[in-house]
MOPAC internal coordinates of N, CA, C and O (Angstrom, degrees):
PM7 1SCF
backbone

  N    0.0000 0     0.00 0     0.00 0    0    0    0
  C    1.4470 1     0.00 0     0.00 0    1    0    0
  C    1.5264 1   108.31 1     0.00 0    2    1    0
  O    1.2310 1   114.17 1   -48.36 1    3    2    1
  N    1.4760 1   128.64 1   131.64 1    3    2    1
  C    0.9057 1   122.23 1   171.54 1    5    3    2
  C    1.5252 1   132.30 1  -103.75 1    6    5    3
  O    1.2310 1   105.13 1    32.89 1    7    6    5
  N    1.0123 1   145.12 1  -147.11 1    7    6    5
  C    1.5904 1   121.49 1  -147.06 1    9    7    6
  C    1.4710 1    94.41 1   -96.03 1   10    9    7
  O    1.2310 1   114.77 1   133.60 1   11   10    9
  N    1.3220 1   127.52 1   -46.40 1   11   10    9
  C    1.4195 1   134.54 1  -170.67 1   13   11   10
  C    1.7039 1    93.67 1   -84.91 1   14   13   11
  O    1.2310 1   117.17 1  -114.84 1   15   14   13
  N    0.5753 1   122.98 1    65.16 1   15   14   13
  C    1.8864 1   136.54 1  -178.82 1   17   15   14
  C    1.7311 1    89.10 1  -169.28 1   18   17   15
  O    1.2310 1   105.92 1   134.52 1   19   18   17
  N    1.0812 1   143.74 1   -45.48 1   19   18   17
  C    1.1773 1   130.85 1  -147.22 1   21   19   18
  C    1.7766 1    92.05 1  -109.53 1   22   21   19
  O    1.2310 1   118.42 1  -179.92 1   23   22   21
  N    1.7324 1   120.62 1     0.08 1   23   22   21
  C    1.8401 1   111.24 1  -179.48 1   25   23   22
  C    1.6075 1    80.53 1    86.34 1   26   25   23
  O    1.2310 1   103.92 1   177.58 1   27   26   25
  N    1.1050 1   147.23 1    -2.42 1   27   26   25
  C    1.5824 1   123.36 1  -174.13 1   29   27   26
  C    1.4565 1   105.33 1   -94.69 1   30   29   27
  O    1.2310 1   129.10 1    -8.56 1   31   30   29
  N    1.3211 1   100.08 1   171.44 1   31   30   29
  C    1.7400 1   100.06 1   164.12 1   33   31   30
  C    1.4424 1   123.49 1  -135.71 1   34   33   31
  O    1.2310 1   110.76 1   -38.29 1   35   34   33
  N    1.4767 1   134.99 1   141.71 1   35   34   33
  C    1.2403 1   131.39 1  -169.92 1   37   35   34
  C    1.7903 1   125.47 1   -39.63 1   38   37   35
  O    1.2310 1   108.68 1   -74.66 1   39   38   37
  N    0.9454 1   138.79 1   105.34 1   39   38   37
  C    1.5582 1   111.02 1   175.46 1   41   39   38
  C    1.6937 1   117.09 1  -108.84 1   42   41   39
  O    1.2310 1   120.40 1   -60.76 1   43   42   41
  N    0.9068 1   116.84 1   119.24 1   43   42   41
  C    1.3488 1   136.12 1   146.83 1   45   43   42
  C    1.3164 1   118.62 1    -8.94 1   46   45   43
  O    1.2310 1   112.22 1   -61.33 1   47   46   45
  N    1.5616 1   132.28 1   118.67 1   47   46   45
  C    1.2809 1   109.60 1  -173.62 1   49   47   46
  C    2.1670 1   107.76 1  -109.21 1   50   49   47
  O    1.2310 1   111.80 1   -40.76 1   51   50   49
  N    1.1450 1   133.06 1   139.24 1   51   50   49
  C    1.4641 1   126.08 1  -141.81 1   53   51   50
  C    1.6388 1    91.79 1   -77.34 1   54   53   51
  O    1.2310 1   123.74 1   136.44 1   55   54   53
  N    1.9846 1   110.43 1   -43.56 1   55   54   53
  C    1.4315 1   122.74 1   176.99 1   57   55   54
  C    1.9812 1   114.66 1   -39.85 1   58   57   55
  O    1.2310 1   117.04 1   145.51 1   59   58   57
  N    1.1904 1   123.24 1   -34.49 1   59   58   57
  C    1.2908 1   133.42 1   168.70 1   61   59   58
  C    1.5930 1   131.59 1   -64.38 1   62   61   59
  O    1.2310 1   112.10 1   -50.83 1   63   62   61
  N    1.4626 1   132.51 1   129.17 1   63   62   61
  C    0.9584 1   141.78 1   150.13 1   65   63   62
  C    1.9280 1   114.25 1   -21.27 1   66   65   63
  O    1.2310 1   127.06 1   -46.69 1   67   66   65
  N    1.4487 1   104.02 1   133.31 1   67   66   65
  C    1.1586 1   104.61 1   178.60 1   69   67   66
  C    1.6805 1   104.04 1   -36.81 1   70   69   67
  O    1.2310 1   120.05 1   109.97 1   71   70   69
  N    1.9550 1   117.50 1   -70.03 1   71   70   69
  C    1.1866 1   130.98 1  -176.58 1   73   71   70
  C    1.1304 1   123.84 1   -38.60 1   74   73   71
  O    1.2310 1   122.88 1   150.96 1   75   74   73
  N    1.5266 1   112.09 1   -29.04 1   75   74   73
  C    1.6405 1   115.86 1   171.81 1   77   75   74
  C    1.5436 1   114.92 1   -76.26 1   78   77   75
  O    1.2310 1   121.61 1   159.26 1   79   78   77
  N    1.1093 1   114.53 1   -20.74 1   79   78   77
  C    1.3265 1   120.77 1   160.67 1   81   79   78
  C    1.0194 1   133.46 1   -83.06 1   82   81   79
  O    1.2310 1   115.48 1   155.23 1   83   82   81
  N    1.4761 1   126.18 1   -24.77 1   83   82   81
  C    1.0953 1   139.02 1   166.97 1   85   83   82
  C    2.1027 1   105.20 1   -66.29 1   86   85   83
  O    1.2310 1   131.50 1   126.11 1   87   86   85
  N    1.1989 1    95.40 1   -53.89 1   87   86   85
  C    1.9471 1   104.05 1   163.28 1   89   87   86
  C    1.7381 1   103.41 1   -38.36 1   90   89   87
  O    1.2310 1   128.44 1   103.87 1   91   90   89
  N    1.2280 1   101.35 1   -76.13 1   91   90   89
  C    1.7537 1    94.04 1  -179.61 1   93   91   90
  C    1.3892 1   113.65 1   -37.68 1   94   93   91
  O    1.2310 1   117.89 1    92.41 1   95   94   93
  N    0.8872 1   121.63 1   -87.59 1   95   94   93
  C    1.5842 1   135.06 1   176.36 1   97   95   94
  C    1.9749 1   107.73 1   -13.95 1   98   97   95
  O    1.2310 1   131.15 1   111.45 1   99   98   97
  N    1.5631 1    96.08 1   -68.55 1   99   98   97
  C    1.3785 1    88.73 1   174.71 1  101   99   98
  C    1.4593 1   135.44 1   -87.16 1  102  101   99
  O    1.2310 1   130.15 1  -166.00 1  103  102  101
  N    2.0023 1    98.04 1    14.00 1  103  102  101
  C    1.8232 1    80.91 1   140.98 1  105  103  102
  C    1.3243 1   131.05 1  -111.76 1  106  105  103
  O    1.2310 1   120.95 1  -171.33 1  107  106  105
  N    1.2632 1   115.80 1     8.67 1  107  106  105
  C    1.4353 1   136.47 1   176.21 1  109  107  106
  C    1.4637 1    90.80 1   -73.83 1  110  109  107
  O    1.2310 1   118.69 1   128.63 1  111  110  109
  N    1.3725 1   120.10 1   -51.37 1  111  110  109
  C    1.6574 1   116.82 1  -178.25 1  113  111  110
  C    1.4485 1   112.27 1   -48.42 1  114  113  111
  O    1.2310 1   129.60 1   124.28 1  115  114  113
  N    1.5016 1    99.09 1   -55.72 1  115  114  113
  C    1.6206 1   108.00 1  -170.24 1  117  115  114
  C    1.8547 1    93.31 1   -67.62 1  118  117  115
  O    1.2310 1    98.90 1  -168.70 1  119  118  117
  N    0.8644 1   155.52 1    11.30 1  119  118  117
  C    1.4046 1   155.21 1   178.07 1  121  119  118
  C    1.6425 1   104.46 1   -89.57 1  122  121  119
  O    1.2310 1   127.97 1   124.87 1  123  122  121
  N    1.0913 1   102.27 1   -55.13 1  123  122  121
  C    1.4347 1   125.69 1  -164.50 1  125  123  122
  C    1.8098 1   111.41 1   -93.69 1  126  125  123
  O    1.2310 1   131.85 1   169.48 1  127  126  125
  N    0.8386 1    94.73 1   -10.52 1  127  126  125
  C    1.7079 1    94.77 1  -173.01 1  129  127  126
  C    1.4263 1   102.06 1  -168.20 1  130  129  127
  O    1.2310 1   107.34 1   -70.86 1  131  130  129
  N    0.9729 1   141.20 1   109.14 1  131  130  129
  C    1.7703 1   129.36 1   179.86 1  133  131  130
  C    1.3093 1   110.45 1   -98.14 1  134  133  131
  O    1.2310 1   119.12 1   149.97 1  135  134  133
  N    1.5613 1   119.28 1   -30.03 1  135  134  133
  C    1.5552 1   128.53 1   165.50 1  137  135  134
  C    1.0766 1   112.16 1   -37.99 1  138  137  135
  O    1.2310 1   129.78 1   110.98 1  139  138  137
  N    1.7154 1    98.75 1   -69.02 1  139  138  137
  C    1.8340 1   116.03 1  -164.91 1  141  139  138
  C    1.2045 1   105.57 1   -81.33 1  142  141  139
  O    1.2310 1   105.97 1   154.93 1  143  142  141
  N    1.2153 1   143.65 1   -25.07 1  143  142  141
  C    1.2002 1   131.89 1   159.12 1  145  143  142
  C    1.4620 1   129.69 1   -55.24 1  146  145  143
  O    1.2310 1   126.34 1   131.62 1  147  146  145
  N    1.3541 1   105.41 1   -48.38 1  147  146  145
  C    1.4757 1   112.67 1   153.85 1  149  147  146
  C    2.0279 1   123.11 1   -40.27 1  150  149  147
  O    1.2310 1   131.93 1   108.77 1  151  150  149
  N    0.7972 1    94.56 1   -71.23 1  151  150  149
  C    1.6026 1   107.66 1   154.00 1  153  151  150
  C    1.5592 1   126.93 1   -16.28 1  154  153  151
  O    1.2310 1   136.40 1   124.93 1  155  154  153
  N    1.3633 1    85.86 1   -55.07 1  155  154  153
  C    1.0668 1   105.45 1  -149.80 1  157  155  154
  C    2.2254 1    97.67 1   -75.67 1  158  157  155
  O    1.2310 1   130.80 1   121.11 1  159  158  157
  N    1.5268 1    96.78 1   -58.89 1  159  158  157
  C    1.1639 1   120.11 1  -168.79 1  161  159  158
  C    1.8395 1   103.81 1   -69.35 1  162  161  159
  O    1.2310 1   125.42 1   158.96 1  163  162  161
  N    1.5345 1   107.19 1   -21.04 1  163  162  161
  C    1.3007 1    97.97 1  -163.25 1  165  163  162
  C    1.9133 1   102.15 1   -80.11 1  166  165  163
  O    1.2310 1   125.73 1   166.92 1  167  166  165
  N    0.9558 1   106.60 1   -13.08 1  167  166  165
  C    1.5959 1   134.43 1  -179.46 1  169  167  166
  C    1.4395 1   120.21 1   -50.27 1  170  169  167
  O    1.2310 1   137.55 1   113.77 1  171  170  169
  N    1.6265 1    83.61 1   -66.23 1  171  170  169
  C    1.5466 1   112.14 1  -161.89 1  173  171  170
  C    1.4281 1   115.71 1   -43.95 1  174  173  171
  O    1.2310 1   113.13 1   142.49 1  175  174  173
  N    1.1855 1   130.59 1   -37.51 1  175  174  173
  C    1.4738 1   146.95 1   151.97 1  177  175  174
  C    1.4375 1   100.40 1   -17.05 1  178  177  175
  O    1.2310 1   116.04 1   148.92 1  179  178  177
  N    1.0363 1   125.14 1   -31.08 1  179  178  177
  C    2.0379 1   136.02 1  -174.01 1  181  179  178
  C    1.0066 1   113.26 1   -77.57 1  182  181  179
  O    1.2310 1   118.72 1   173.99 1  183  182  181
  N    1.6039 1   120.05 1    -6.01 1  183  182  181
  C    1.9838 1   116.74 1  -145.17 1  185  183  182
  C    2.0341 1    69.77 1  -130.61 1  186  185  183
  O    1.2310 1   115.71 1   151.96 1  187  186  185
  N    1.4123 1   125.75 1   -28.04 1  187  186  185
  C    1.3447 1   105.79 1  -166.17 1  189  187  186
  C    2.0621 1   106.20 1   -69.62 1  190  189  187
  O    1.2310 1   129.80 1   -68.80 1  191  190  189
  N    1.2704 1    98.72 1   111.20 1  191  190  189
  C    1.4587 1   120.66 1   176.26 1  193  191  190
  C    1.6601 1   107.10 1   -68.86 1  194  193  191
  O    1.2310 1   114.67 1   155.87 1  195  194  193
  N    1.4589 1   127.71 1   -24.13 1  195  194  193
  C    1.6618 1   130.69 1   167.69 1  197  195  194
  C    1.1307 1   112.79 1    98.06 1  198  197  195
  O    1.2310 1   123.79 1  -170.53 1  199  198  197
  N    1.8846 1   110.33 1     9.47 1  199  198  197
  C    2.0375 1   109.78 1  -174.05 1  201  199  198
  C    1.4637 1    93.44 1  -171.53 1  202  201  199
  O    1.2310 1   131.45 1    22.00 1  203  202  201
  N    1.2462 1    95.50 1  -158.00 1  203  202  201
  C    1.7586 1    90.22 1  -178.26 1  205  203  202
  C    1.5515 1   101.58 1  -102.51 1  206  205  203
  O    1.2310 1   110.11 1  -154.22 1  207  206  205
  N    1.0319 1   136.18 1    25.78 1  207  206  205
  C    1.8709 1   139.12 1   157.20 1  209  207  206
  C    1.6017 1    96.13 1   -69.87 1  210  209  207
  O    1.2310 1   119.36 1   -30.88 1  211  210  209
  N    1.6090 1   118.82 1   149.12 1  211  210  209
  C    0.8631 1   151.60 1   167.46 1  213  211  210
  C    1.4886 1   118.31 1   -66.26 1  214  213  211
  O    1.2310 1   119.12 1   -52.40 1  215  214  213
  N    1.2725 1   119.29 1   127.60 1  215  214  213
  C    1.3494 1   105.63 1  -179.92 1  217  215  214
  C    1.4500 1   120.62 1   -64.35 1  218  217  215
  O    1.2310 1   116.32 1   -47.74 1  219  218  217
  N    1.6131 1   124.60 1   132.26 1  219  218  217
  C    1.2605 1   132.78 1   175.32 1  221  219  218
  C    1.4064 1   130.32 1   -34.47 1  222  221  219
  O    1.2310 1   105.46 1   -50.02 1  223  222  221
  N    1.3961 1   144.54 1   129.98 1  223  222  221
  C    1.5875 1   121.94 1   163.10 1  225  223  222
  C    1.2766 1   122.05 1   -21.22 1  226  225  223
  O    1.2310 1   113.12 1   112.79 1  227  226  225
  N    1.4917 1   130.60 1   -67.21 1  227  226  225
  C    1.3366 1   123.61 1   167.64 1  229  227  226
  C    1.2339 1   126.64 1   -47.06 1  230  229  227
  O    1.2310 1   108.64 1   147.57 1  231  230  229
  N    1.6199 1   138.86 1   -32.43 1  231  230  229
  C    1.0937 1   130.89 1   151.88 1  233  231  230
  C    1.2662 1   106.63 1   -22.19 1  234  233  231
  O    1.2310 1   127.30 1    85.82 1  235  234  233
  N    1.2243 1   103.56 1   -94.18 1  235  234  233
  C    1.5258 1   124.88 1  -167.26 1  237  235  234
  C    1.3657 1   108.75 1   -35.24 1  238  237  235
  O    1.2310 1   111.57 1   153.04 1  239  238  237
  N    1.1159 1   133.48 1   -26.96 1  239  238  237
  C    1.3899 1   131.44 1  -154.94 1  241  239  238
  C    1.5920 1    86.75 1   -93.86 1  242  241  239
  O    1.2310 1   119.86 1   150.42 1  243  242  241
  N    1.2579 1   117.88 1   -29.58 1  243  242  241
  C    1.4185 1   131.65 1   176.93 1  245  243  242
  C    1.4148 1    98.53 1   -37.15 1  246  245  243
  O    1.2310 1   136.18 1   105.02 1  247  246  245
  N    1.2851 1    86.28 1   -74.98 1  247  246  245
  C    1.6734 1   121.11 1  -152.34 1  249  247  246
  C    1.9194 1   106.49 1   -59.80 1  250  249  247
  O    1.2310 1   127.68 1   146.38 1  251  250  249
  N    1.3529 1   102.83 1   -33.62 1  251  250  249
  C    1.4130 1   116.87 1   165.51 1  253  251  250
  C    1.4519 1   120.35 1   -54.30 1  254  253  251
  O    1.2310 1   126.33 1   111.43 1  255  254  253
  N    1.7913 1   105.43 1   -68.57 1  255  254  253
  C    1.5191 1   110.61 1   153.90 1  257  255  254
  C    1.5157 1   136.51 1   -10.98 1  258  257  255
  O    1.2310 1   128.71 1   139.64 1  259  258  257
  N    1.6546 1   100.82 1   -40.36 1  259  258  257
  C    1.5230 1   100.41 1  -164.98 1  261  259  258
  C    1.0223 1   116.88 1  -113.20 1  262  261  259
  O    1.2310 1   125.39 1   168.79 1  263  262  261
  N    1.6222 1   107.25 1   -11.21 1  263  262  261
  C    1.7700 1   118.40 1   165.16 1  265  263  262
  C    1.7029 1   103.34 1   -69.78 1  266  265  263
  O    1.2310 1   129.26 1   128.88 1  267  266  265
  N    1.2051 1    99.75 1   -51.12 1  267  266  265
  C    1.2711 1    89.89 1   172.56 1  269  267  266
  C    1.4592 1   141.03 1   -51.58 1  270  269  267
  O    1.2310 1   124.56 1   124.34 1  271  270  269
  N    1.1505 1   108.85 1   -55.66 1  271  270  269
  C    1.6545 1   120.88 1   171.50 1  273  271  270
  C    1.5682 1    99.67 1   -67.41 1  274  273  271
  O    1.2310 1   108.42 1   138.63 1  275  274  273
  N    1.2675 1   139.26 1   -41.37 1  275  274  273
  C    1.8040 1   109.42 1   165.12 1  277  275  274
  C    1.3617 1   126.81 1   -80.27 1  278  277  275
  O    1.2310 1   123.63 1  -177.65 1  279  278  277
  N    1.4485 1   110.64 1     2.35 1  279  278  277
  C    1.9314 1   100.37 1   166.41 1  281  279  278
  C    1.5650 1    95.03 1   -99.68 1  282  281  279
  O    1.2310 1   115.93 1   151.46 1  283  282  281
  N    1.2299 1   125.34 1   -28.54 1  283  282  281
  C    1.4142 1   116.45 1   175.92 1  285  283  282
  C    1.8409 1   111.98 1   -58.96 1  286  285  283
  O    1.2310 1   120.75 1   156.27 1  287  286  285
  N    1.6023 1   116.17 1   -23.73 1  287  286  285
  C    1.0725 1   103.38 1   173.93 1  289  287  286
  C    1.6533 1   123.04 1  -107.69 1  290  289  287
  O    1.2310 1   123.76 1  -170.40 1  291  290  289
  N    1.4041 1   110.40 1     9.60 1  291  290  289
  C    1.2378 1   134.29 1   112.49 1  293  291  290
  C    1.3762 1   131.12 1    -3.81 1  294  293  291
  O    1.2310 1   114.26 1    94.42 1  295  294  293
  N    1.4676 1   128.47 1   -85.58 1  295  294  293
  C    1.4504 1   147.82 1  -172.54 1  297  295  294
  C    1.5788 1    99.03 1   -85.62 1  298  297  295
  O    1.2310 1   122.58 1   159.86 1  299  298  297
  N    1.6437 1   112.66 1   -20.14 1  299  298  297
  C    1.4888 1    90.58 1  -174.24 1  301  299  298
  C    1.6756 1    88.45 1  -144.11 1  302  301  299
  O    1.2310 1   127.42 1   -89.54 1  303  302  301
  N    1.2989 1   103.32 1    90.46 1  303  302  301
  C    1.6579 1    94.66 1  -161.40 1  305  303  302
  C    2.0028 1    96.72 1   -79.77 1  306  305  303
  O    1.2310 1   117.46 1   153.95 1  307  306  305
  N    1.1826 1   122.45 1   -26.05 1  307  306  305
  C    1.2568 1   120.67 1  -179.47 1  309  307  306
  C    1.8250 1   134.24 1   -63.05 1  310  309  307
  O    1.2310 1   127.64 1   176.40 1  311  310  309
  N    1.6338 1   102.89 1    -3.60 1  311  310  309
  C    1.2571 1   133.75 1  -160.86 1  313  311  310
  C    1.6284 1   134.19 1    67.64 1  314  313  311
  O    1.2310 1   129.13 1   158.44 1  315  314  313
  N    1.9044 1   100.02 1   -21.56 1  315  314  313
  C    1.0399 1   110.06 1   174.01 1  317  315  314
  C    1.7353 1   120.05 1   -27.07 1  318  317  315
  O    1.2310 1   119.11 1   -41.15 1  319  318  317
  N    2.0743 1   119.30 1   138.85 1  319  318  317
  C    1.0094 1   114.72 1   162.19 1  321  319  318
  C    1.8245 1   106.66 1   -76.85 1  322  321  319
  O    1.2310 1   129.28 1   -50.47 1  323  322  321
  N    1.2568 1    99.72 1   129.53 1  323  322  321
  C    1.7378 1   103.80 1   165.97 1  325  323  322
  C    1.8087 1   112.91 1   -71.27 1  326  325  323
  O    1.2310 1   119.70 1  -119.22 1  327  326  325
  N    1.4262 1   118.18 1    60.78 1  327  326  325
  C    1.3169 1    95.75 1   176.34 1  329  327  326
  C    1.4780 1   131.85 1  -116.34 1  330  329  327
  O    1.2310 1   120.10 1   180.00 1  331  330  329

């Protein structure tokens, strides 16, 4: 059972590396969703800005783009338009 099965919620520990937290997180994801987690993580590579600057609006809009178009092919894995 995992934490959101049990009413709990994940916590973060402060002693850990961002990445080690980021590890927790994405196996609690993969627990709970293995699709969207997948998705999710295969992405993230989009948000790396290359220093400690923040990724740009367009990044993100990037990074939005592509979550989108793989849960959209997700719900319609065949490509078909539903119209």
């Amino acid at each position: 059972m995992h934490l959101a099965e049990a009413g709990g919620h994940m916590k973060f520990k402060l002693e850990n590396t961002f990445e080690e937290n980021v590890a927790l997180f994405q196996a609690e994801a993969e627990q709970i969703d293995p699709d969207c987690a997948k998705i999710l993580f295969d992405n993230m590579h989009l948000l790396d800005s290359g220093g400690d600057t923040a990724p740009s609006r367009a990044t993100i809009g990037e990074f939005h783009k592509a979550l989108l178009a793989a849960l959209n092919g997700l719900s319609n894995p065949t490509g078909e338009d539903k119209a």
